[in-house]
Every structure is written in C-alpha cells, then in structure tokens.
C-alpha positions in Angstrom: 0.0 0.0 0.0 2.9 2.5 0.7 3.8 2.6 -3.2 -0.1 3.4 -4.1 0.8 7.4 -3.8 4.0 6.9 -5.6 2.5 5.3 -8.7 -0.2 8.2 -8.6 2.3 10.7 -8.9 4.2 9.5 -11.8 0.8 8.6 -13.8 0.0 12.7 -12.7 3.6 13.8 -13.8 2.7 11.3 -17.7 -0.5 12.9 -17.9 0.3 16.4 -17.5 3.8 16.1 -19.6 0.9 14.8 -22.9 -1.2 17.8 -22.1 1.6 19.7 -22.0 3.1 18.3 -25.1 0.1 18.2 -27.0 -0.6 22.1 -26.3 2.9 22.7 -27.8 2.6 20.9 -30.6 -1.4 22.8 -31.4 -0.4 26.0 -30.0 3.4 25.9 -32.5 1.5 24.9 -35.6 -1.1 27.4 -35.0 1.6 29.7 -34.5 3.4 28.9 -37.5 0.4 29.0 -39.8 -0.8 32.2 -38.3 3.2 33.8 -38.6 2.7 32.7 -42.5 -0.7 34.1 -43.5 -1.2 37.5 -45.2 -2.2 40.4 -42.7 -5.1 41.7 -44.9 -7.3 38.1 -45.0 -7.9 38.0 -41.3 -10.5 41.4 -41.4 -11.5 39.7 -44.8 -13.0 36.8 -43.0 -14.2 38.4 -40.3 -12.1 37.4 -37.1 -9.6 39.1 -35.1 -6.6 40.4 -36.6 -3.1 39.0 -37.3 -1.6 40.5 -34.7 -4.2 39.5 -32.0 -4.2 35.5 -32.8 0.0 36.2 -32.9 -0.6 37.9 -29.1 -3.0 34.8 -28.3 -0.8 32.0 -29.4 2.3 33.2 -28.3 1.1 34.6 -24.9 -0.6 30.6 -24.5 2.4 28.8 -25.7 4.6 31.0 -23.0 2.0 30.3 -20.2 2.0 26.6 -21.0 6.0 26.6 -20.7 6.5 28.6 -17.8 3.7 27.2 -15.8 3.9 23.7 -16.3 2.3 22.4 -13.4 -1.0 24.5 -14.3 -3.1 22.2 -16.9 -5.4 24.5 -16.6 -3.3 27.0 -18.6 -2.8 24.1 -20.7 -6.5 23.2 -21.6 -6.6 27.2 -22.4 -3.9 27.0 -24.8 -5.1 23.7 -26.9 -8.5 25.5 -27.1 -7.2 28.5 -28.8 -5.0 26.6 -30.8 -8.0 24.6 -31.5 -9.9 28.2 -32.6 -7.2 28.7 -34.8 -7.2 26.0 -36.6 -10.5 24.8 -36.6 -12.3 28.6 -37.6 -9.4 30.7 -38.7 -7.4 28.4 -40.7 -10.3 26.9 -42.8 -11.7 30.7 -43.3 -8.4 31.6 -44.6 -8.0 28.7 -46.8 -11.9 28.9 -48.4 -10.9 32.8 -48.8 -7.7 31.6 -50.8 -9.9 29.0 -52.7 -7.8 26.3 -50.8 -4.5 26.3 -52.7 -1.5 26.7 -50.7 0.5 24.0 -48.8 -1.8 24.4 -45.6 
C-alpha cells in the first residue's frame, strides 16, 4: 500500500507532460500558420486580426511553458490553438480557394 501514492504521482507527472506536449505541438502549428498568412485576410474573413491571434498564441504557448504544473493553462492554450485552426485556418484557406500548402 505505501507505493499506491508513488505510482499516482508519476501517472500525474505522464499525464500532464501529454497535455503539456500536445498544447505545444497545437499552439506551434497554429503559431506557425498564423506567422505565415497575409495580414489583410484575417478582417476579410471576419475574425480578429493578425496581430491579435500572434498575441494569443504566443502569450498561450509562453504560459504553458512557464507554468507547467498548471493544466489548466494548458486546456486554455489547446482550445485557442484549436480556434485557430478549426475557424481561422479553414476561413483563410476557403478565402484563398484552398490552394497553398496548408
């Protein structure tokens, strides 16, 4: 029984490093894609500008690295990476008539 809180702190420490890796991986492609994108299509599709999703990603993906302990921070970084993504990304791409690489 004395290794019961043991192995519950190493299955918390595996958990949170995948959340933490996972919001990594969403928030640096979001990152990426938004870093790559023309500044005049985000008004075009009707979302925040380049520099705010910029200011959102990057202020999420320094959050999730310096507090690494906090999923919550975490879980608030995949969902705006997630945003991105999911909304901004495909506007940009139907506004482009999907060509491009993304």
């Amino acid at each position: 029984m004395a290794e019961a809180p043991e192995f519950y702190l190493i299955v918390l420490m595996v958990i949170n490093l995948a959340i933490l890796f996972l919001a990594l991986i969403v928030l640096g492609v979001s990152f990426v894609h938004c870093l790559t994108q023309r500044a005049d299509a985000f008004p075009a599709i009707g979302t925040l500008p380049k520099g705010g999703w910029l200011a959102i990603l990057g202020l999420s993906m320094v959050f999730c690295l310096l507090l690494q302990g906090q999923t919550i921070f975490q879980m608030i970084g995949i969902a705006a990476g997630m945003i991105y993504l999911l909304d901004v990304r495909v506007g940009l791409r139907d506004l482009s008539d999907g060509k491009g690489f993304w």
